[in-house]
ZAMARGU-4260 file (C-alpha; in steps of 0.2 Angstrom, whole numbers, plus 5000, padded with zeros to 4 digits):
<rodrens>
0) 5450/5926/5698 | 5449/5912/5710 | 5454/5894/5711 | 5444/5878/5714 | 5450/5861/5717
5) 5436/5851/5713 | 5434/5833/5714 | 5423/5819/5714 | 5420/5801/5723 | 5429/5790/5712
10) 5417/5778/5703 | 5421/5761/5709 | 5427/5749/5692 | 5416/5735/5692 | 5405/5740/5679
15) 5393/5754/5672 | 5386/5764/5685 | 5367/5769/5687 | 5359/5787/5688 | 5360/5786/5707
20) 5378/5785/5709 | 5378/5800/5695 | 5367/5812/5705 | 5378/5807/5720 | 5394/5815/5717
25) 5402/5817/5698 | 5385/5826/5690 | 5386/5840/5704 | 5401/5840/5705 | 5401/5844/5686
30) 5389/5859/5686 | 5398/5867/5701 | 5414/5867/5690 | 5405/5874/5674 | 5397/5887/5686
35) 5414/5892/5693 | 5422/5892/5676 | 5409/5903/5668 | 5410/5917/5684 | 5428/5918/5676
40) 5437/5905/5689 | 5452/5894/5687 | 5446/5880/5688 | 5454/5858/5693 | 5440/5847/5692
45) 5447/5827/5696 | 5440/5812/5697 | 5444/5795/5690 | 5439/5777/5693 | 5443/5766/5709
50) 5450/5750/5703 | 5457/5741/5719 | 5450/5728/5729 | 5442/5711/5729 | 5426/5715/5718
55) 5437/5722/5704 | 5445/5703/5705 | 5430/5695/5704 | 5420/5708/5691 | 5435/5703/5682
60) 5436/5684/5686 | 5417/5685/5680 | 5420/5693/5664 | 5434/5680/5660 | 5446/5695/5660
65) 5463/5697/5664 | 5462/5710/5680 | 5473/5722/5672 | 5464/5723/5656 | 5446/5720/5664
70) 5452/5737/5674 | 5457/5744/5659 | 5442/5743/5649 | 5431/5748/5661 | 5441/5766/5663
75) 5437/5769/5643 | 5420/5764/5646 | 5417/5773/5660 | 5427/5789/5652 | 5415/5789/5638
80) 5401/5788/5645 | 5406/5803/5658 | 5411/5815/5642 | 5392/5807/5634 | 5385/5815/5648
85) 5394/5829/5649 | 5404/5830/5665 | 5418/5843/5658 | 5432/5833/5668 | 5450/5842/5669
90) 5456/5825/5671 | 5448/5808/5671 | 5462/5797/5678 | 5464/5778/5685 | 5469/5773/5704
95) 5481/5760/5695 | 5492/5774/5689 | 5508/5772/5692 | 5507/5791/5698 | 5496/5783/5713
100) 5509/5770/5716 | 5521/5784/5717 | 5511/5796/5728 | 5503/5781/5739 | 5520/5775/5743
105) 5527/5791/5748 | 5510/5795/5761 | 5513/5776/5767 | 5532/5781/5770 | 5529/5799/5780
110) 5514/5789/5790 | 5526/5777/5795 | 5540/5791/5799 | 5531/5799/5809 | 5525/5783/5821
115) 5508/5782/5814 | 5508/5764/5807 | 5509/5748/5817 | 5511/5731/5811 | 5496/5718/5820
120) 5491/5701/5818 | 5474/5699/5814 | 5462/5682/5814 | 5456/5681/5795 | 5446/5669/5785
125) 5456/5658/5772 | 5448/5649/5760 | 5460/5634/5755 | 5451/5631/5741 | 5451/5649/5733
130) 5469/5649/5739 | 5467/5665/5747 | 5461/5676/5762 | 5443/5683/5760 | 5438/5700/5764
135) 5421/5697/5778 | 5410/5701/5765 | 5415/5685/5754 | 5410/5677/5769 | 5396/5669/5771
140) 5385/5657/5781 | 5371/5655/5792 | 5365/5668/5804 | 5369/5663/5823 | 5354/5676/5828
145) 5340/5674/5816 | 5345/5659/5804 | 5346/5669/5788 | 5356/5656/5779 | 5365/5671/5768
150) 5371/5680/5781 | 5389/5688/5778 | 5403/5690/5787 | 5404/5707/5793 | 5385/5709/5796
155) 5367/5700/5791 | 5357/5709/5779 | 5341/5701/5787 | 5341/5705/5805 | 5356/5720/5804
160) 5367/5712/5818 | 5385/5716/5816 | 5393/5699/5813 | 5414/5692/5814 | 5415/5676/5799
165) 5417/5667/5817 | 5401/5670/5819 | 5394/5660/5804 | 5387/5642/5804 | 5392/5633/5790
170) 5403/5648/5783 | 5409/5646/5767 | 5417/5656/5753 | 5406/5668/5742 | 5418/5668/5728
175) 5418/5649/5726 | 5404/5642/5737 | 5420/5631/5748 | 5417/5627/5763 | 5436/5624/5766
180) 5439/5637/5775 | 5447/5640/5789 | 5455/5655/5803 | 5475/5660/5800 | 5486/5673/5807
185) 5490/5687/5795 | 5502/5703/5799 | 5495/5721/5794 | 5497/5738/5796 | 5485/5748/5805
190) 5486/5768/5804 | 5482/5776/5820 | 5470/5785/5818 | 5462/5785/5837 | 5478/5798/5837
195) 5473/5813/5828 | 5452/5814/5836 | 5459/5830/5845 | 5464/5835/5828 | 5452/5832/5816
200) 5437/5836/5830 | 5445/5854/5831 | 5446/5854/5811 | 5428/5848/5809 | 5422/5861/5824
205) 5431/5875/5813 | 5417/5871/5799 | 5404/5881/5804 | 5397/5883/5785 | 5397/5862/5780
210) 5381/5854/5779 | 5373/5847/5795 | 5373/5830/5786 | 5392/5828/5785 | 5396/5834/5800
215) 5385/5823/5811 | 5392/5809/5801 | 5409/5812/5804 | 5406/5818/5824 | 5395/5802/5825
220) 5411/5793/5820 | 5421/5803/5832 | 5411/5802/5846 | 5410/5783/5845 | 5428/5780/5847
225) 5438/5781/5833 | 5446/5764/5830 | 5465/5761/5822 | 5461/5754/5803 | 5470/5742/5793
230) 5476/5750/5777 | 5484/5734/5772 | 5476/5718/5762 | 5483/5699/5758 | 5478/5704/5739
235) 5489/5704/5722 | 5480/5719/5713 | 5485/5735/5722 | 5498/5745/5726 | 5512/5737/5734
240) 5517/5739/5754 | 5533/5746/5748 | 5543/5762/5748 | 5555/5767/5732 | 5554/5749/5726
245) 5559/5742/5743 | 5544/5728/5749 | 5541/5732/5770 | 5550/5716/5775 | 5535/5702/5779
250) 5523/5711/5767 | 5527/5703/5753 | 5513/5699/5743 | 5501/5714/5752 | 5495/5728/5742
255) 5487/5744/5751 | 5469/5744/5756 | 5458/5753/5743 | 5451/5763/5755 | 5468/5768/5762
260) 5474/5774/5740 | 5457/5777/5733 | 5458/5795/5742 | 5475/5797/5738 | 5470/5797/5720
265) 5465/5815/5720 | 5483/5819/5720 | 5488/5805/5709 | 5477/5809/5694 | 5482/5826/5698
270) 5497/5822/5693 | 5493/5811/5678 | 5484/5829/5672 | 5500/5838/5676 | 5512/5825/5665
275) 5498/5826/5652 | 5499/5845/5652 | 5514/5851/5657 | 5508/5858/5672 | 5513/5862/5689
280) 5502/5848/5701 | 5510/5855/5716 | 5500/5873/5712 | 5486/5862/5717 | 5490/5852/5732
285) 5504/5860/5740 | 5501/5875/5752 | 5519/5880/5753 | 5519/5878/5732 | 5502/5890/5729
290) 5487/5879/5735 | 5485/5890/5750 | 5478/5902/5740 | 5465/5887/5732 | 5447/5882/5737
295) 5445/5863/5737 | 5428/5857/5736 | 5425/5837/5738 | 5407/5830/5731 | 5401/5814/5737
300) 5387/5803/5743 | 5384/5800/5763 | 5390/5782/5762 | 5407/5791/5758 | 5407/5804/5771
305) 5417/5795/5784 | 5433/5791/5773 | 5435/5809/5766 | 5432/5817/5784 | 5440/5804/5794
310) 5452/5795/5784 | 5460/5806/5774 | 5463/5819/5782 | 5472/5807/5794 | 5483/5804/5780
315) 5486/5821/5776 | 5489/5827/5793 | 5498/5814/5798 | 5509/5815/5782 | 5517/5830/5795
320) 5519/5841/5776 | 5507/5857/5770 | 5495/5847/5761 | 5478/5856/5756 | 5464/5847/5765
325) 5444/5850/5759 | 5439/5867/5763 | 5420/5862/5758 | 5412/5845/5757 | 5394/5845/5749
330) 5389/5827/5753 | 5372/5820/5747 | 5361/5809/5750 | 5354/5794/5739 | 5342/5794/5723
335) 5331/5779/5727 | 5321/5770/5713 | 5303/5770/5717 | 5308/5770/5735 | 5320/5755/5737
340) 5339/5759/5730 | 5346/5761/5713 | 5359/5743/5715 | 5375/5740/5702 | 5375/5723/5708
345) 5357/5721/5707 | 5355/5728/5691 | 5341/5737/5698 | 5339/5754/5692 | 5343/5764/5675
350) 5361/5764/5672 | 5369/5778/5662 | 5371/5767/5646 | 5354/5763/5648 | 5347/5780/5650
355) 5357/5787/5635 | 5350/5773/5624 | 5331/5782/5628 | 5336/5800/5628 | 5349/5812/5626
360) 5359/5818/5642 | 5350/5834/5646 | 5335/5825/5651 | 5343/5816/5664 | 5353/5830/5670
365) 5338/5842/5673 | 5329/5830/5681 | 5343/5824/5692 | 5349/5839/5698 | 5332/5848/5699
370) 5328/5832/5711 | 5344/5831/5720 | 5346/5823/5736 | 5352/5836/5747 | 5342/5837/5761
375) 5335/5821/5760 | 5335/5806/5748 | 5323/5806/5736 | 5313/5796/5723 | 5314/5793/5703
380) 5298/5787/5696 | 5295/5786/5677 | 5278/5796/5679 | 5289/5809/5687 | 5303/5810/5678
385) 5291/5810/5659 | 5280/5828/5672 | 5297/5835/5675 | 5306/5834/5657 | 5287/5840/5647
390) 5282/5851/5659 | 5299/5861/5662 | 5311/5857/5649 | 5297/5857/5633 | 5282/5866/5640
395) 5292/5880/5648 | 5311/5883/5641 | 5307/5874/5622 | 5292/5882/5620 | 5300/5900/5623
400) 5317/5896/5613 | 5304/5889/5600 | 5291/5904/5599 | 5304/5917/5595 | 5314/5908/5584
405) 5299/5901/5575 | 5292/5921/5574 | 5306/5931/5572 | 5310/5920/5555 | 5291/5918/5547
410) 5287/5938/5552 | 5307/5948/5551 | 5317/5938/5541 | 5326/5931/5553 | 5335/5947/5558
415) 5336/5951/5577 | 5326/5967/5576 | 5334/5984/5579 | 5319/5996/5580 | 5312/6004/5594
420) 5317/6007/5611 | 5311/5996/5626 | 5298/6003/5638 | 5289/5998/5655 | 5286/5981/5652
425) 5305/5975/5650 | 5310/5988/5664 | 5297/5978/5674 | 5303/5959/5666 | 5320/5964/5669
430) 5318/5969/5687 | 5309/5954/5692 | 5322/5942/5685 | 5338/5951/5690 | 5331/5948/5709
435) 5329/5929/5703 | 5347/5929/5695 | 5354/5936/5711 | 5345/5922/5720 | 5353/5909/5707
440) 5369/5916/5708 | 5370/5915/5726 | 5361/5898/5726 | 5374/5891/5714 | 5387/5898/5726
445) 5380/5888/5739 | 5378/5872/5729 | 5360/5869/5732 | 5356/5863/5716 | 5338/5858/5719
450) 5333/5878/5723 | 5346/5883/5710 | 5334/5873/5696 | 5319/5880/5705 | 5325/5900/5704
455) 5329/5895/5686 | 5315/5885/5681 | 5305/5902/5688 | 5314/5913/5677 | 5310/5903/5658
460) 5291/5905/5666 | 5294/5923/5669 | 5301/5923/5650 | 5287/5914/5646 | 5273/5928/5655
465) 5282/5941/5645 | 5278/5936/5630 | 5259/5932/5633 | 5260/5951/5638 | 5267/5959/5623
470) 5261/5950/5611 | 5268/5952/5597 | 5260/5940/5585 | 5245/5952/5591 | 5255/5970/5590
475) 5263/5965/5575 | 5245/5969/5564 | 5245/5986/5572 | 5262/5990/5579 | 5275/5983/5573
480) 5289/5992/5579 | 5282/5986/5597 | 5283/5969/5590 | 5299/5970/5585 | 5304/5977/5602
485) 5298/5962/5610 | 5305/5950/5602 | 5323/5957/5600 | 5322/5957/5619 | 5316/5940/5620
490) 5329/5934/5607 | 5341/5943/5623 | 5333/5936/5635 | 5336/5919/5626 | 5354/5921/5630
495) 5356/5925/5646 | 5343/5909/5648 | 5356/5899/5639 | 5371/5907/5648 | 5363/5903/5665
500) 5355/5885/5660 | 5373/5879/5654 | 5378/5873/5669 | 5364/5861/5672 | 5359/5857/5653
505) 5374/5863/5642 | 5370/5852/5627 | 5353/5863/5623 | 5363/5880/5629 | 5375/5877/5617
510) 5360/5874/5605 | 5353/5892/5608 | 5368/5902/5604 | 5372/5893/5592 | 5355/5898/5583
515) 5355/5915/5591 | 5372/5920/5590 | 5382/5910/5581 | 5392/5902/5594 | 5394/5889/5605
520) 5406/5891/5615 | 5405/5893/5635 | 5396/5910/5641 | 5401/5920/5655 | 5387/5917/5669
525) 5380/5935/5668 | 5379/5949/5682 | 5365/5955/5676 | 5351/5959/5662 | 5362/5966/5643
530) 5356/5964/5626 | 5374/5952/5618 | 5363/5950/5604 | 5368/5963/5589 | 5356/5969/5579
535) 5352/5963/5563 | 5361/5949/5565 | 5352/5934/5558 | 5345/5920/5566 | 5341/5902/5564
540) 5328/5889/5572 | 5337/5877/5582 | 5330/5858/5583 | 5318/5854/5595 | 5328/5856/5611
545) 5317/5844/5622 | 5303/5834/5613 | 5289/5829/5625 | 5290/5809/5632 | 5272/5801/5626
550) 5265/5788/5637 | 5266/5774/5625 | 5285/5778/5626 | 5284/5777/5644 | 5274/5760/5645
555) 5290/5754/5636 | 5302/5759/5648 | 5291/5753/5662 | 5289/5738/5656 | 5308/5736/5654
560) 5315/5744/5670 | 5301/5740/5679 | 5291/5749/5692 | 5287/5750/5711 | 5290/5732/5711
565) 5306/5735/5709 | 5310/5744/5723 | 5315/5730/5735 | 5333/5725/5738 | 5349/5734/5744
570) 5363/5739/5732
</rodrens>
């Protein structure tokens, strides 16, 4: 048995997030960790919400919230929709725990040991009448380039210049719209990171098997000249510049950057796990206390790539103790909605509250992971996504599970047949799909979801082309002891579908054995082609796993969510 450390890009607090960000990292994420978990391994899977920074203080100055309740709700929230969706998390923890405080502190402190953090004095924007310092985001003003009179501080989303707030005519504060704003000095600590490129080049070069599109991003960063980075904001909510309850002298009222805990967080909620469960944490992340002997696989959109191949590794290295650092990084690409991107502040996009209002959470979750973004982005559209869930989902794998079910009932009395011995047809079906479920197995291995729901989409249609040859609504008038063969082994084969489907649909798997075999708890991903079925054991017909979408109901959704005119924007 192995061990996987699993974790997922933290979903930012500000609100429910769309299908887009679901495909991107915590959805994969989840159907690696089942896979894993049904080849026999012990599996970690972590993730939990990322709640620091100024638009969680303004999502909750917006909701007329407290931030520490707004932050609070928004975890249940997004908890609950995760388990409705069912991404098996070990633990779903919060960035505001006080086991991040803890663990943030104590990186901050060996960083600073060991002469990697140095106190500057930047030029930053303060907006007297917000009574605070803004971030170059909440900046914004007219472009000096090309007039755009929404430009924001850090860059102008209509000509794509980089921009300083210093840049802006007539800046003023996007939190408030004042324009009494004006340049202060303010200390903060900078992580030096331009001192490890020799190491973390040498660590990125040693990853011969990541994708290419990690690795160029995190070498395009590199080979531009890795900058030092502030890991320090002038903010209230966060974690405090401080080390076992002692502020750094002249960072009072600092908290760390979220960029600089949000990582960090990996560990903490680890450790929320371990309080919850009485379990040793350490096992996990230490390689002097067992993790040496773990695999760590990180999932994540590109827009993400930088801060876990650059970032924090620099924290973990620099940290000078055995941390485990990623072994595998599967980054992804973007979902885009009819060609322009899915967008939480836009509300541009389905949004997983939404989507499970319209169906239940398989249908997404084929569809996403059978359109994963992997090698490239890619492109929901409603016309799409109603071909993919009737063609594949109720044509191919309901109509199978349906067939059998409905036969073996009305014709054997719901008994899984025992007569008669299989001949050249199974030896021939089996053959043909244990090559495919080598293939799966090897693809699932890989994480390459997309091919994985392709190899398995191919083996329902073989299931399917078996059973137009054997016929045994035809046999059963003049052999019925070949009928019975045929559907015992397709009442078989029905299992080891629902066994190797579970990872990416577990809803409906669980649905099949259940009305197969009794059962539904998790299977054991098979090695190859047995009958688990016992003969003359009953059956029942389960519900309709996946009813077809009509066009009306699609003209509804349409209508609501929009179309290719909705494509335009950036999230």
């Amino acid at each position: 048995m192995s061990r996987y450390l699993i974790t997922s890009a933290l979903p930012y607090i500000n609100g429910v997030k769309h299908l887009g960000n679901l495909v991107g990292s915590m959805l994969p994420a989840d159907t690696y960790a089942r896979f894993q978990r049904a080849r026999g391994n012990e599996v970690l899977f972590i993730c939990a919400t990322d709640e620091h920074g100024t638009p969680a203080e303004l999502a909750a100055h917006e909701a007329g919230l407290p931030i520490d309740e707004y932050c609070a709700q928004m975890h249940v929230l997004q908890r609950d929709l995760g388990n409705r969706f069912g991404l098996s998390f070990d633990h779903f923890g919060r960035s505001h725990s006080p086991q991040n405080h803890e663990i943030t502190q104590h990186f901050y402190h060996q960083l600073d040991q060991h002469g990697l953090l140095e106190e500057r004095t930047t030029r930053q924007v303060y907006s007297i009448g917000d009574g605070r310092f803004l971030p170059d985001r909440y900046v914004i003003g007219t472009c000096p380039h090309c007039g755009y009179e929404r430009a924001r501080g850090d860059q102008c989303e209509n000509c794509t210049r980089v921009l300083d707030p210093a840049d802006l005519i007539k800046p003023r504060s996007a939190v408030s719209g004042s324009t009494n704003i004006e340049l202060r000095d303010s200390k903060h600590l900078f992580l030096k990171q331009s001192q490890m490129v020799g190491r973390l080049r040498e660590w990125i070069d040693s990853k011969k098997d990541w994708p290419v599109l990690v690795t160029s991003i995190a070498r395009k960063w590199l080979d531009e000249g890795l900058k030092d980075r502030s890991i320090t904001r002038d903010l209230t909510w966060g974690i405090p510049v401080a080390y076992q309850d002692k502020v750094r002298p002249g960072f009072e009222g600092k908290v760390f950057y979220v960029w600089f805990d949000a990582p960090i967080e990996y560990v903490g909620a680890t450790m929320e796990w371990a309080e919850a469960t009485k379990e040793n944490w350490r096992r996990w992340w230490r390689e002097d206390q067992g993790a040496a002997d773990v695999r760590y696989v990180q999932f994540m959109g590109k827009d993400n790539v930088p801060f876990h191949t650059v970032g924090f590794p620099v924290t973990l290295f620099g940290s000078g103790e055995p941390w485990k650092v990623v072994d595998y990084v599967k980054g992804l690409n973007w979902m885009n909605y009819y060609g322009g991107k899915f967008s939480t502040s836009g509300n541009r996009g389905i949004f997983m509250d939404q989507a499970l209002e319209l169906l239940p959470a398989d249908y997404w979750r084929w569809y996403l992971l059978a359109n994963a973004p992997e090698s490239d982005d890619s492109n929901f559209t409603w016309q799409h996504f109603q071909a993919t869930v009737n063609h594949e989902l109720a044509d191919v794998l309901g109509n199978f599970i349906n067939r059998i079910a409905k036969f073996c009932t009305a014709r054997l009395g719901a008994v899984v047949p025992e007569k008669g011995e299989y001949g050249s047809l199974e030896a021939e079906t089996t053959s043909a799909l244990e090559q495919r479920l080598s293939t799966l197995t090897r693809l699932m291995e890989a994480m390459d979801f997309r091919k994985s729901a392709t190899e398995l989409r191919s083996m329902w249609v073989i299931g399917n082309e078996y059973l137009q040859k054997a016929e045994p609504w035809v046999t059963m008038k003049t052999d019925p002891v070949s009928a019975e063969v045929s559907i015992r082994y397709a009442l078989n084969l029905a299992m080891v579908f629902a066994a190797i489907a579970q990872p990416f649909i577990p809803d409906a798997s669980a649905k099949i054995r259940k009305a197969f075999a009794g059962s539904e708890g998790p299977p054991a991903w098979p090695g190859n082609l047995t009958d688990t079925l016992k003969p003359k054991a009953t059956i029942t017909v389960p519900d309709v796993l996946f009813a077809k979408i009509e066009n009306e109901q699609l003209a509804t959704w349409i209508e609501r969510f929009g179309g290719p005119d909705k494509k335009n924007g950036a999230s």
